[in-house]
Structure formats: C-alpha cells, structure tokens
C-alpha positions as CSV (number, residue, x, y, z in Angstrom):
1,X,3.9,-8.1,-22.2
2,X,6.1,-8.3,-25.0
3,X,8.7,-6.0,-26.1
4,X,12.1,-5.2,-24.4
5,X,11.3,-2.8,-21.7
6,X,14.9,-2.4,-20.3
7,X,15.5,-0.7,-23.7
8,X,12.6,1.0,-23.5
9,X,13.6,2.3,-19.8
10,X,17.4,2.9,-21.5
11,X,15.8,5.2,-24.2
12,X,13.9,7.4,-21.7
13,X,17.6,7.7,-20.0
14,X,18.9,8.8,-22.8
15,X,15.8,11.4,-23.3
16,X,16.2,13.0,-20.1
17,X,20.2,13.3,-20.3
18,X,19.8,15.0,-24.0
19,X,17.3,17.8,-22.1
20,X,19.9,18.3,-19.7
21,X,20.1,15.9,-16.5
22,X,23.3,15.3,-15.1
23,X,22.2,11.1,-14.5
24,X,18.9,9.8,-14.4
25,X,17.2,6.3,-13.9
26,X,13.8,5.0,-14.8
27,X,11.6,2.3,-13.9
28,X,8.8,0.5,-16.0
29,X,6.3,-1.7,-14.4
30,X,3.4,-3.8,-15.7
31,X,0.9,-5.6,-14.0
32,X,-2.8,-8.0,-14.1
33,X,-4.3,-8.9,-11.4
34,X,-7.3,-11.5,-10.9
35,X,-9.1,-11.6,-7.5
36,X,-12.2,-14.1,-7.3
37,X,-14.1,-14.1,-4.2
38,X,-16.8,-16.3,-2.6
39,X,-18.7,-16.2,0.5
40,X,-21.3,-19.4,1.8
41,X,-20.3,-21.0,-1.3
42,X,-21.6,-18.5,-3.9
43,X,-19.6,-16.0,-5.9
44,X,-19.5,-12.4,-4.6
45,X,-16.7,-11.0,-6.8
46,X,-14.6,-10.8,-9.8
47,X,-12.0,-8.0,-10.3
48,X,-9.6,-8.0,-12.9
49,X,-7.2,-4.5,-13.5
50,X,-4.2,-4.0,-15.4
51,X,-1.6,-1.1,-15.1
52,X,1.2,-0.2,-16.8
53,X,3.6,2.8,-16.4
54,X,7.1,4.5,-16.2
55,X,9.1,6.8,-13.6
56,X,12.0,9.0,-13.9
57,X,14.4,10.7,-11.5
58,X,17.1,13.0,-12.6
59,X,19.7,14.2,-11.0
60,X,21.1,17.8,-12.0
61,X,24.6,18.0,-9.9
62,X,23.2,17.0,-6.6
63,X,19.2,18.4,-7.0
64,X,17.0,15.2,-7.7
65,X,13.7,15.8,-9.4
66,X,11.0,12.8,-10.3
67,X,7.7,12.0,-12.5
68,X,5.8,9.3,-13.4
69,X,3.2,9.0,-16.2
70,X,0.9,5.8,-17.0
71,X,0.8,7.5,-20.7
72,X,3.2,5.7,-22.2
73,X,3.0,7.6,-25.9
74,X,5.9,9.4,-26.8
75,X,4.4,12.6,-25.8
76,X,3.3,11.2,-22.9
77,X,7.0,10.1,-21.9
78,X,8.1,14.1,-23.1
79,X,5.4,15.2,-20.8
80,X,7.4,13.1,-18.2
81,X,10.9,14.5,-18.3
82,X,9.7,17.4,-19.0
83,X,7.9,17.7,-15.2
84,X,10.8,16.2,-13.8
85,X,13.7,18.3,-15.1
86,X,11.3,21.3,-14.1
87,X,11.2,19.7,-10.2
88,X,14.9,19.7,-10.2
89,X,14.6,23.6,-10.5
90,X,12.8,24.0,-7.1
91,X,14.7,21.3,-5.0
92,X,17.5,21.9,-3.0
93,X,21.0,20.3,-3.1
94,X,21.8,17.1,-0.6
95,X,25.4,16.0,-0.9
96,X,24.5,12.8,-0.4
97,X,22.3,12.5,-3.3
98,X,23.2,10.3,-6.3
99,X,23.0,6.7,-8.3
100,X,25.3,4.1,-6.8
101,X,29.0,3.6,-8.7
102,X,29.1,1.8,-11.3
103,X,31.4,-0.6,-10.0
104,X,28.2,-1.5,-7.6
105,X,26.1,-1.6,-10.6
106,X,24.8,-5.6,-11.8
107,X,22.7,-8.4,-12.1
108,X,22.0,-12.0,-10.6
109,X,23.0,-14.3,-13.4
110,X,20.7,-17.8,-13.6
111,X,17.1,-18.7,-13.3
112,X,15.3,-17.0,-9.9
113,X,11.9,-18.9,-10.9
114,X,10.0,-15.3,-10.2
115,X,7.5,-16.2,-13.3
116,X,5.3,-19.1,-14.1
117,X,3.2,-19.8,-17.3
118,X,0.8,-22.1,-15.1
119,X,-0.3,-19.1,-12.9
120,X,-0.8,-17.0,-16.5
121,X,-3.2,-19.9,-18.2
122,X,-5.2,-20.6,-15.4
123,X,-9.1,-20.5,-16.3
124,X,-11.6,-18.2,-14.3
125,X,-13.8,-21.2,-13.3
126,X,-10.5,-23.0,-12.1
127,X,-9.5,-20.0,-9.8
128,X,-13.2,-19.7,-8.9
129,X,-13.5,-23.4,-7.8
130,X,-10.0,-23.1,-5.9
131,X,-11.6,-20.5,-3.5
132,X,-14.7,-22.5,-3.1
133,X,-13.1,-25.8,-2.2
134,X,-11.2,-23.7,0.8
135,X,-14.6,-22.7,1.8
136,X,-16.1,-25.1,1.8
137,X,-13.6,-27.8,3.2
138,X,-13.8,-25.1,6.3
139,X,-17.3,-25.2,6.6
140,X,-17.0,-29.2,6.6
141,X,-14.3,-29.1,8.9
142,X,-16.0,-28.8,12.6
143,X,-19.8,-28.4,13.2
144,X,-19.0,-25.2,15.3
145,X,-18.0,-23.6,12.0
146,X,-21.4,-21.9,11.1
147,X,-20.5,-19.1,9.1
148,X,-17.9,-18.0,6.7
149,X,-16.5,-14.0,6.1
150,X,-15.4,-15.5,2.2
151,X,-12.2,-16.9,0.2
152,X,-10.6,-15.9,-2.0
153,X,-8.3,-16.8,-4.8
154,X,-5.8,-14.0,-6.3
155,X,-3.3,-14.1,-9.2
156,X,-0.6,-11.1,-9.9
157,X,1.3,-11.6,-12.8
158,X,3.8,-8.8,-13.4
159,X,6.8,-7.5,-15.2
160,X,10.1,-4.5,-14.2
161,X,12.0,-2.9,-15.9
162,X,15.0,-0.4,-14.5
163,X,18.1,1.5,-16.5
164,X,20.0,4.2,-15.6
165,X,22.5,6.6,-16.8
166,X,25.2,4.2,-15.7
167,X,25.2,1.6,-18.1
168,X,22.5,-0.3,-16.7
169,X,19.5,-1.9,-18.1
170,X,17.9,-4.7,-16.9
171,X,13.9,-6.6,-16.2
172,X,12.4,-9.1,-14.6
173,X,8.9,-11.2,-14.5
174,X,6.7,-12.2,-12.0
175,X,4.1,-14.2,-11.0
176,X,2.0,-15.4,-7.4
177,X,-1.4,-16.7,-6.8
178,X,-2.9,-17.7,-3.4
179,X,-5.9,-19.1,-1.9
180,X,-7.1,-17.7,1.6
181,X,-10.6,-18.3,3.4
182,X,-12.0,-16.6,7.0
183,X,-14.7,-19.2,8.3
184,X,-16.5,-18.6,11.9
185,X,-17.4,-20.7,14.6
186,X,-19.8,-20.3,17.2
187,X,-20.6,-22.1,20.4
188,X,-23.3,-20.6,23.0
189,X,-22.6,-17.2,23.1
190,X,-18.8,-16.9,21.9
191,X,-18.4,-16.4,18.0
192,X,-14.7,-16.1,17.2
193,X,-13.0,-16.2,13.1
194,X,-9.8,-16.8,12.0
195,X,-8.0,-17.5,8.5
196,X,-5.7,-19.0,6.8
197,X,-3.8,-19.2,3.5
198,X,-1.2,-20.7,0.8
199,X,0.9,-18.2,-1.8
200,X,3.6,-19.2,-4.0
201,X,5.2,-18.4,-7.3
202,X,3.6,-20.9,-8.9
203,X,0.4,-22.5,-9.4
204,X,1.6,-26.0,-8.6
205,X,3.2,-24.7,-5.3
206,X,0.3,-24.0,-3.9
207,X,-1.5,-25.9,-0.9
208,X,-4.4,-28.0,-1.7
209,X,-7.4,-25.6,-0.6
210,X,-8.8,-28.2,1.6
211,X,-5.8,-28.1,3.7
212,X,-6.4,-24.4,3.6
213,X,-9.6,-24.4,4.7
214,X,-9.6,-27.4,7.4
215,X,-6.0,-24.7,9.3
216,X,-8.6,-22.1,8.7
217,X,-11.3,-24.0,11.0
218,X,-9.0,-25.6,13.3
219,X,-7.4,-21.6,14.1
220,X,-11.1,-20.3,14.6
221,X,-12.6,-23.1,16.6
222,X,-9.7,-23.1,19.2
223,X,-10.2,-19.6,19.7
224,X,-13.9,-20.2,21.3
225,X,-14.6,-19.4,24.8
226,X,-11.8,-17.3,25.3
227,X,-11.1,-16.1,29.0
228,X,-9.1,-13.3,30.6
229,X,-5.8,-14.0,33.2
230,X,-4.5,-12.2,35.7
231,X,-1.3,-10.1,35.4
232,X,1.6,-11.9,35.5
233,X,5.3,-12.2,34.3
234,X,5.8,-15.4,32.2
235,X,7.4,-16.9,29.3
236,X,5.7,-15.7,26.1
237,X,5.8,-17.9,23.1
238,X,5.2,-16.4,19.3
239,X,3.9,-18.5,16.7
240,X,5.3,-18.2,13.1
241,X,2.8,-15.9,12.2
242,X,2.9,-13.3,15.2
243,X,6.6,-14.0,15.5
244,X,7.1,-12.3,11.8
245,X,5.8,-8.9,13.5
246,X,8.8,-8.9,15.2
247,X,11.1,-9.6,12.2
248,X,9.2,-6.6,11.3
249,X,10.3,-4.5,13.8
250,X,13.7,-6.2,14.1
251,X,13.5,-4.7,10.2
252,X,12.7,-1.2,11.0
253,X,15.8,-1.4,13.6
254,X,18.4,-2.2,10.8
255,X,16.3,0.6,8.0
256,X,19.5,2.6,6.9
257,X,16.6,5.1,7.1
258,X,16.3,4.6,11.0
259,X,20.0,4.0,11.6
260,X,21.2,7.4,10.0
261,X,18.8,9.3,11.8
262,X,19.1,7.5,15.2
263,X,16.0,6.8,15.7
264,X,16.5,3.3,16.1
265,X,17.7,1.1,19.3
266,X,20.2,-0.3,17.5
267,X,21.9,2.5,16.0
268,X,25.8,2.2,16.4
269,X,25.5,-1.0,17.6
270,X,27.4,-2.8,14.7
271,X,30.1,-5.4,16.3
272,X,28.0,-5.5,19.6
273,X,25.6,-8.1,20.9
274,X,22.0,-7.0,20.6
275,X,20.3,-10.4,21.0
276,X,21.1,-13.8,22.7
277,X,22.9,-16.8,20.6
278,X,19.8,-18.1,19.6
279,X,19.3,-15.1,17.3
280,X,20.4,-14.9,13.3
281,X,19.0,-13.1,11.0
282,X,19.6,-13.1,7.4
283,X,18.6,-10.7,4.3
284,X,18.7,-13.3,1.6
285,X,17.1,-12.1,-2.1
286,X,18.6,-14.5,-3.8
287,X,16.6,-17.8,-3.1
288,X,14.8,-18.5,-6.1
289,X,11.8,-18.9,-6.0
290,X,10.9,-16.7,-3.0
291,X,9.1,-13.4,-2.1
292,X,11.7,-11.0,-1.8
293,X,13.6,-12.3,-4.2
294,X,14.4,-10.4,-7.6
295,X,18.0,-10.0,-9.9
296,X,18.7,-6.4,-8.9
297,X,17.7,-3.8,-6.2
298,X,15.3,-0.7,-7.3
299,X,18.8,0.8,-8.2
300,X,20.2,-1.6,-10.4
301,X,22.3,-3.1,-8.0
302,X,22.7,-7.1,-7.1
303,X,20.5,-8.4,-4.3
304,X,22.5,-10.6,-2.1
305,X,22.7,-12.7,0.7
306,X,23.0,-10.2,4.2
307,X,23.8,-11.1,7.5
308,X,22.5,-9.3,9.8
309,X,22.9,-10.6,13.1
310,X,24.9,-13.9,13.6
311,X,24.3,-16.0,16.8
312,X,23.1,-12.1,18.7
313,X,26.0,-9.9,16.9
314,X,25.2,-7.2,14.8
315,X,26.5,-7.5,11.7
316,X,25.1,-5.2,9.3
317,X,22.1,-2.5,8.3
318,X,20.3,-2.7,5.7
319,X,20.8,0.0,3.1
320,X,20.5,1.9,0.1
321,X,23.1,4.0,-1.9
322,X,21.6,7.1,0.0
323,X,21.5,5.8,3.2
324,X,25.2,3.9,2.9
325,X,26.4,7.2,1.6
326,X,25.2,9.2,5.2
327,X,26.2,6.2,7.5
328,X,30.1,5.8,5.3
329,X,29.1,2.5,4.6
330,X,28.3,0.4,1.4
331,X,24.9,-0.3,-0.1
332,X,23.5,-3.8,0.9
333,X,21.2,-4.2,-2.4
334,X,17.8,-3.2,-0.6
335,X,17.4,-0.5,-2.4
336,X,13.1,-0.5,-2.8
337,X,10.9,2.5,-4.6
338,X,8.3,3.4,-6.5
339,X,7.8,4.8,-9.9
340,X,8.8,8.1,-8.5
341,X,10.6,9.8,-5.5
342,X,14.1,8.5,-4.3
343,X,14.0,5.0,-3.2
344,X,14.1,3.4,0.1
345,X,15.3,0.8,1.7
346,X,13.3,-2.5,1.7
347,X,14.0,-6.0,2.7
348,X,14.6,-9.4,0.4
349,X,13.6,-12.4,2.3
350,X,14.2,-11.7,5.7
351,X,14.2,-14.5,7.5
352,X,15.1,-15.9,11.9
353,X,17.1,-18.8,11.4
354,X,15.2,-22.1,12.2
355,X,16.0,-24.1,15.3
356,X,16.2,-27.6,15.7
357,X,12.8,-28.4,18.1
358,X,9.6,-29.0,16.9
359,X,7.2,-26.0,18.3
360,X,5.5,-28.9,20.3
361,X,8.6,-30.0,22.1
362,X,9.3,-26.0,22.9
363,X,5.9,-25.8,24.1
364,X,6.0,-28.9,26.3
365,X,9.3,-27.6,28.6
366,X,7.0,-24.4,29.6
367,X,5.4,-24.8,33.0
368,X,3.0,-21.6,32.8
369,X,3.4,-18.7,29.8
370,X,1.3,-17.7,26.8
371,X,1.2,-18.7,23.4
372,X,0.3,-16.1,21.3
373,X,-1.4,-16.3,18.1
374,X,-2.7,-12.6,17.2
375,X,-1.3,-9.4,18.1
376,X,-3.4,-6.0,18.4
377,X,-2.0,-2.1,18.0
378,X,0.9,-0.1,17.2
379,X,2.6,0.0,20.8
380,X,6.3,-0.8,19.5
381,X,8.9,2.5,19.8
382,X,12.0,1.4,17.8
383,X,13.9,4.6,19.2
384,X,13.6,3.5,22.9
385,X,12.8,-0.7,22.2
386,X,9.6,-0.3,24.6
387,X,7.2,-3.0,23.5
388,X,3.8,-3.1,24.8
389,X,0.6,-4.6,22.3
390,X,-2.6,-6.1,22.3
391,X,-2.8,-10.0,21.8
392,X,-4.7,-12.9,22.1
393,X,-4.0,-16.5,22.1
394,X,-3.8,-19.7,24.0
395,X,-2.7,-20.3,27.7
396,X,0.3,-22.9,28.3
397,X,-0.3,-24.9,31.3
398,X,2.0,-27.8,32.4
399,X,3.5,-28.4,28.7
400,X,0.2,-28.4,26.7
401,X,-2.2,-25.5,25.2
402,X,-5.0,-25.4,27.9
403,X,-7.2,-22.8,27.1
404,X,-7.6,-20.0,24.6
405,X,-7.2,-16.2,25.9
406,X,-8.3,-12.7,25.0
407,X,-8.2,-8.8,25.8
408,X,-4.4,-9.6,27.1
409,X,-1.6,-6.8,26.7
410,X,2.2,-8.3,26.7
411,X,5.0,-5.5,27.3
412,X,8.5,-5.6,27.5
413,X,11.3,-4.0,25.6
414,X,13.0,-5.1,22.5
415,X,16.5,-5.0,23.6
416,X,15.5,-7.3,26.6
417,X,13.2,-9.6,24.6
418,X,15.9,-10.1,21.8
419,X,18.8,-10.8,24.5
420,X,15.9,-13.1,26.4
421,X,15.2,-15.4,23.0
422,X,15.8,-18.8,24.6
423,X,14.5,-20.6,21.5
424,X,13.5,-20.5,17.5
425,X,11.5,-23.4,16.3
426,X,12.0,-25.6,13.5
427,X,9.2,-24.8,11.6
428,X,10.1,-21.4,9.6
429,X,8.5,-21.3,6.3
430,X,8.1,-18.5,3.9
431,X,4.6,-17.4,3.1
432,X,5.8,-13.9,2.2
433,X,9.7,-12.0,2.1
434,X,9.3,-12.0,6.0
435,X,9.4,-15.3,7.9
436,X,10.1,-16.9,11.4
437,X,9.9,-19.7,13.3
438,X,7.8,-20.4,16.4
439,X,10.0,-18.1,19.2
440,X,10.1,-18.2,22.8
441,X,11.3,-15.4,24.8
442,X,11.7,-16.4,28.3
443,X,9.9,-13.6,29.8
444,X,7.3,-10.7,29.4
445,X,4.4,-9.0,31.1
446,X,1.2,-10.4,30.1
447,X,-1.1,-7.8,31.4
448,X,-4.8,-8.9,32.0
449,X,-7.4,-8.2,35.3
C-alpha cells in the first residue's frame, strides 16, 4: 500500500477530461482480508484475498457514463476511459445529473483512527488461537452446550482513494478485525444456537474471546425449550441487536432515494412529528474511531454530524448530490458507491439516542409483553409503514424474562410504532455504523396460536 493514490485517482481525472469528458471522478480502492475459521476446536479454514482497482464516471454535459478495471497498467486504465466515454454515447440526459459544487467539496481535518498497525502485524497462529479461545470458552460455558457451528476470527485492512474534476483529491486507510463464534445447546429434544461477537478498528479494542464465547452460550442456552403464545396485543420490547433492524428501516425512510420518489412513509414530512419524544436519531460520520466513519463522502464531500429526528421531529433526509438536487435541498455527505455507476446514498454511524434506564429496569415496569431477541422475513413496506415479521424471543411476565418463545409474528405499522416508543435503553453501543439501544414500544400484535 504505498504510493499516493489520490494522485493517482487525480491523474486518471485528468486522462478522461483530455479525451473529452465534461467532469469526471474516480475511486481507487485496495484491500486484504484474513478470515480463520474453526469448528470443535480444530481448524477448518484459512482464506486470505487481496484486490485492488479503480472506477471512473464521466460526465459529458448532463450524460454520465462509468467503468471500472482491476488492471491497473496504463493500458489498463486507457482501456478504462476509453469504455466509459463510449457509455456516455448511449445514455440519455438527466438534468439532475452532476458532481456536487465545489464550494460543497472537502475533507475532515484531524486523526479519525480508521487504521491500526496492530490489526496489520498480527500473526496467523494469534488470529487462529483468538477464534479458538471463543470456542472454546462457549463450549466450557454451560454443559447444555454440546456442539458448536465454528468461530471465526477476520481482519480487513484497506485503503480509498477519490478525486474529481473539481479540485479534489483525497484517501483514507482502514482497518477492523473481529472475533464471532455460534455454539449449540441441547436439552431433551430442543436444540437451539445462537452467536455472538466483538469488532473494532483496532486490535486492542477488541473483547476478550472468552467473553465472546461465554454471551455466545448464555444467548443459545436461554433459547431452549421454546413455546408458542396465544395472540395477543402487548408491549413489545427490542433488544439492541433486533432494535438496529429498525434503525434500518427508519434508514430506508430518510434514503434521499425513497424520499424523491415517495416511496417512503415519511416523504414530506420534514418539520412534522413522526415519532414520540423519546425518539432522536442522529447520522454522525465523524466519531473517530467508528464504523461509518470516514473524512469524505463517495463524492468528495465532508461527512458530518445529521440530525435526523430530534425528540420525534423530522429534521432532515439523508442525501446525496443527486438526490438533494431532485428534492431542492442540500447534500448531507452520505454520498456511498462503488467503483462504478452513480453513487447512492448510505448512512455514517446512525445511531437512537440512548436513554437513561438500564434495559433491566425497562423490563421490570412491563406486566406482560415480549422481549424479542431475533427477527424472521422481509414483511416491512416503507411506502405504507405496515410492519409485520417473524420473531422469536423471550416472554416478559411480571417484570422478569420467564420463558423463551418461538414461531411468533409481531405486526404493527411504523408510523404507530415510532409515535408509540415509550423508552430507549441506556445500553447503545456500536458494533457496526448502525446502532440502538434496548426499545420498548408500548404496543404490538404478537401473533401466535
């Protein structure tokens, strides 16, 4: 990884403007990943790949054309404008089409810690070890833990670069490991698994393994016997990692993509209330150290801290040049592409603010509802809000997890469960650029026999 790939990126600019585009912007990424695996204690795989390539898009007046190559030779890069001027020939003109101004153009000065050397030096048998020690700390953790689907350790060490026609130029480096293991437990005839799993920028950030491995257990063995209930309307409680799907679709809501198109619930809706006072969410890719977090969008613009709904007020979309160009508004910095094609819109670390209770203490002021720890399906319409998916989880009774609970469906509709949101936890934490607390909305249909 050495050379300066933002002047690399600048100089295939400056290639495709001398044979005749209007603008153009190009991206160069680089990548090695490790992964090593190991099931009952033995190893069962070692993958290592490396990739490196660049893409273009050019814009001829207002006709966009891209490439990409992974044959970085100077013919190879010829070869590469050369496709994507000839695209621009067969497209047709959108008015909206275009590289943000340059007065939108920048990058986040300081140090984002995105890139570790400890993740780069680490030796295989360390990384190998690390997924054996999560393993095996879950098959030590409860004697009803018979069986184990593997762990795994992963590293991903990376490095982008972006200029455009603009003045821009710019690159980044990053780094992540983790350590993840899926153990089983049986007892009589129920078998149930689970998982668990640490990530973080650096290697030093991660959780000890055993700790990994004894959540791992503790989430499969509390699954065992699992019963159905009856149909019933109660208050539904998410836990942080079934409460980030609906970040997710809270996400796909504020996509500029959505928005333009109304195809989302929550289309002119900015200045209104859309979710009870218990609700912000924030866009944040400036938090170093984090996920989503990087210097400059896909389009060379600064990633920022978003608002986008305060205390249940809308306050913003999330968009892109393109998209703030067809909604009259101005890009947020979530511009997110690949090598080729126009970008999209993407999120940095989106995040539900935290609340001040302890999940336990939310838990304990619920009389009957469900607490639920999976989710099933793809039965979420963002057009209309209607909500219905498979789950499974734990039954609340009287304050306190009583039993666990299976082949449930809870239904509802997005604009109602948002405005019903009676409480976030205090326990957010960021295990990806998505991330929520423990939530509780205060009502739902929990459909079983």
């Amino acid at each position: 990884m050495n050379g300066n790939y933002a002047e690399w990126a600048a100089d295939i600019v400056k290639q495709a403007l001398a044979a005749g585009a209007s603008d153009a912007e190009c991206t160069i990424s680089e990548g090695d990943e490790f992964s090593a695996g190991v099931r009952l204690r033995e190893v069962e795989t070692l993958k290592e790949a490396g990739s490196r390539a660049a893409g273009l898009r050019i814009l001829k007046g207002r006709r966009t054309g891209s490439a990409y190559t992974s044959d970085l030779s100077a013919d190879g890069i010829r070869r590469m404008v050369r496709s994507a001027l000839e695209l621009v020939s067969i497209t047709t003109e959108d008015p909206f089409a275009g590289l943000p101004d340059i007065s939108e153009l920048g990058s986040l000065a300081g140090e984002l810690a995105l890139y570790s050397d400890d993740v780069a030096g680490l030796p295989t048998e360390l990384k190998i070890d690390m997924a054996r020690r999560a393993e095996d700390a879950a098959l030590r953790a409860d004697p009803r833990v018979t069986n184990s689907e593997g762990a795994s350790f992963d590293t991903h060490l990376g490095r982008n670069a972006f200029a455009n026609s603009r003045g821009f130029a710019g690159e980044y480096r990053t780094s992540y490991c983790s350590v993840n293991t899926v153990p089983v437990a049986r007892e009589g005839d129920s078998m149930e698994r689970d998982y668990w799993f640490s990530t973080a920028r650096r290697f030093a950030g991660l959780d000890q393994p055993e700790e990994v491995g004894r959540i791992a257990a503790r989430r499969a063995v509390r699954r065992l016997g699992r019963v159905k209930v009856e149909t019933r309307k109660v208050p539904v409680v998410f836990e942080p990692r079934t409460a980030r799907s609906l970040l997710d679709n809270i996400f796909d809501a504020v996509h500029g993509v959505s928005v333009y198109r109304n195809e989302s619930f929550l289309a002119g809706k900015l200045g209104e209330r859309v979710a009870s006072e218990k609700v912000t969410v924030i866009d944040d890719g400036t938090i170093p150290g984090l996920f989503g977090t990087s210097p400059f969008d896909d389009e060379g613009v600064p990633t920022r801290r978003t608002v986008v709904i305060d205390k249940g007020v809308l306050k913003s979309y999330l968009l892109n040049a393109y998209t703030a160009r067809k909604l009259g508004l101005k890009t947020t910095g979530n511009a997110s592409g690949g090598l080729a094609g126009n970008a999209g819109v993407g999120n940095g670390n989106l995040y539900i603010e935290k609340g001040s209770a302890p999940p336990e203490q939310l838990i304990a002021g619920i009389r009957e509802g469900f607490y639920v720890t999976e989710l099933m399906g793809f039965g979420v319409n963002i057009v209309t809000g209607d909500y219905s998916r498979g789950a499974a989880g734990l039954w609340i009774r009287n304050g306190e997890l009583a039993f666990p609970v299976s082949e449930v469906t809870i239904a509802g509709n997005l604009r109602r469960m948002l405005l019903d949101l009676e409480a976030a936890g205090a326990d957010l934490q960021f295990r990806g650029s998505m991330a929520a607390p423990t939530l509780v909305i205060a009502e739902m249909t929990v459909g079983g026999r």
